[in-house]
N, C-alpha and C positions, 0 to 999 in steps of 0.2 A: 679438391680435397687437400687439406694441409697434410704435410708428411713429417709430421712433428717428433715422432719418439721412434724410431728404429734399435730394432734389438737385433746384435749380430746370431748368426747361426750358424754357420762354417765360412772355411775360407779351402781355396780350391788349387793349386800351384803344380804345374808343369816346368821343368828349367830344361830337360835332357834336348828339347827339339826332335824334328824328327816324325811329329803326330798331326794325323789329318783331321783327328775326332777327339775332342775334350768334354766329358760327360760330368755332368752335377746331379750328382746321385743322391735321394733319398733327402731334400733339403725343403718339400714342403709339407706340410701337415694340416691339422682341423686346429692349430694352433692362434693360424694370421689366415687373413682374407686376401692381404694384402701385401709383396715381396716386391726389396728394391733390390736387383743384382747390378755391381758396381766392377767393370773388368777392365783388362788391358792386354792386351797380345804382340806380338813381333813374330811377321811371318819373316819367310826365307826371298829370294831374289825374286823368284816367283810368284806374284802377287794374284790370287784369287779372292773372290768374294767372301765372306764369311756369314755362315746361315747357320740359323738356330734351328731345331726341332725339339718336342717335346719329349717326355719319358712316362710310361703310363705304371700302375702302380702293380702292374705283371715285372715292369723292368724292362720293357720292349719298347726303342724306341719306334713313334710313331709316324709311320712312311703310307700310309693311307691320303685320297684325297682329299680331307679334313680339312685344309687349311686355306684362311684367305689371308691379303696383305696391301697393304699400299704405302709406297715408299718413297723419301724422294733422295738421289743421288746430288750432292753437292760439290763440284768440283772445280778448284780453283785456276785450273788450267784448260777447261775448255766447259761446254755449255753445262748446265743442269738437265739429269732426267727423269723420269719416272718409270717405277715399277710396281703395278699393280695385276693382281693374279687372282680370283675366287676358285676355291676347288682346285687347288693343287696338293701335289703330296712331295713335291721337290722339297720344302721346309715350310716353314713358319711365317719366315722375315725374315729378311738381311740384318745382319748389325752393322756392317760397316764388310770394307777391301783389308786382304791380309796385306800389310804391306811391310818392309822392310824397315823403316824407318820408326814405324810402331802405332797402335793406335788405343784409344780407351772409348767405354763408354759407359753408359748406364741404361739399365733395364728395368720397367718396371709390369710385377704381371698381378691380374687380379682372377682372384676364384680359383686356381688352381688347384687346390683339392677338393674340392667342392665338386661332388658328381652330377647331382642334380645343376650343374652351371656351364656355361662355355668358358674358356678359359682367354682372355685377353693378355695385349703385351703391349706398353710401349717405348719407344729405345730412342737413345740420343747417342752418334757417337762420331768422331774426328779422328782425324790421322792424316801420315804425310809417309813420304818415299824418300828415302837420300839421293834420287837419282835427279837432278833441277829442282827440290824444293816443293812439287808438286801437293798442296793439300786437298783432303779429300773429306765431305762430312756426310754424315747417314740419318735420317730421321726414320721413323716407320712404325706406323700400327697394324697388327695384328692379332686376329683370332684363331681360334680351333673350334670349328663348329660341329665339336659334339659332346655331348655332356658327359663325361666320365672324370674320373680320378686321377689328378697328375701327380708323381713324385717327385719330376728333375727334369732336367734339359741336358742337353747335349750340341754344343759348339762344332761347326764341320769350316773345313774349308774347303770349295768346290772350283771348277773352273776347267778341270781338266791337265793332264801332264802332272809334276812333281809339284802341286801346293801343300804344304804342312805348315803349323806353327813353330816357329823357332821357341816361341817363349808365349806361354800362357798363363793368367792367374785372375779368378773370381770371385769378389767374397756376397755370401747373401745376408741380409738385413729382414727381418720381419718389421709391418709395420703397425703398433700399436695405435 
C-alpha cells in the first residue's frame, strides 16, 4: 500500500524524565483505517526493552492474553535474534531497547478502531548507547487478536530494576 497523504493528529512530548509508561491517548477514530506513529526516546543508564500495548476505548490498557508478535533483534555488536510469542499479555511488540544514547522509530497500525477487526502493527526502529558505540535495530509485527475498539497505546519500558524514559516524544499521522 502506498502511504501517500498523511494528515497529522497530535503530537505527544515527555522532557521531565523520570517515566516508565508513556500513554497516547484517545488518537484513533472511525476517521482513518490506517495510523503512521513516528517517535523517538532517550532512556536513562539503564537500558530496558521498550513495549507497546494497546488502550481499549473503556481507557484500560490491555494486559489480557490477546496478543501475538514476531520480532527480530539487530545488533551490531553481537549476533541477531528473534522473538516471537502467540498468546501473551506481557505486550504487543517490542519497538526497540531504552537506550541512553537514544533511539527512533516508526509505527504503523491498521484497523484500530474498527471493532469488528483485529488490530495490527508494524514497527521499524534504531538506536545506539554511548557506552562503545554499540547499535542496536528492531523490526516487528504484531497483532491483537480480538476484535474490539482501540483508542491509544501506551509505551512501557520493562526489564526489571530502575528503567524509565529520560526523554520521550510521538507524533500520529492518519493515513488518507
Amino acid at each position: 500500500m502506498a502511504v501517500g497523504n498523511l494528515e497529522f493528529i497530535n503530537s505527544f512530548e515527555n522532557t521531565t524524565g523520570g517515566i516508565a509508561t508513556f500513554q497516547l491517548t484517545n488518537i484513533f477514530s472511525d476517521k482513518y483505517d490506517v495510523y503512521k506513529i513516528v517517535y523517538e526516546y532517550k532512556g536513562n543508564d539503564a537500558s530496558g526493552y521498550v513495549r507497546f500495548k494497546l488502550i481499549d476505548s473503556g481507557g484500560s490498557v490491555i494486559s489480557d492474553a490477546e496478543y501475538s508478535k514476531a520480532s527480530l533483534a539487530m545488533r551490531s555488536y553481537n549476533t541477531f535474534f528473534e522473538n516471537k510469542n502467540n498468546g501473551t499479555s506481557t505486550n504487543m511488540g517490542e519497538v526497540g531497547y531504552n537506550q541512553d544514547f537514544g533511539a527512533g522509530g516508526e509505527m504503523t497500525i491498521f484497523n484500530p478502531y474498527d471493532s469488528s477487526s483485529f488490530t495490527f502493527a508494524i514497527n521499524s526502529n534504531a538506536g545506539g548507547t554511548t557506552s562503545g558505540g554499540n547499535l542496536f535495530g528492531y523490526k516487528s509485527i504484531n497483532s491483537h487478536n480480538v476484535a474490539e475498539q482501540i483508542t491509544g497505546l501506551e509505551f512501557s519500558v520493562t526489564g526489571g530494576g530502575s528503567y524509565d524514559f529520560n526523554y520521550i516524544q510521538a507524533s500520529v499521522y492518519g493515513v488518507k
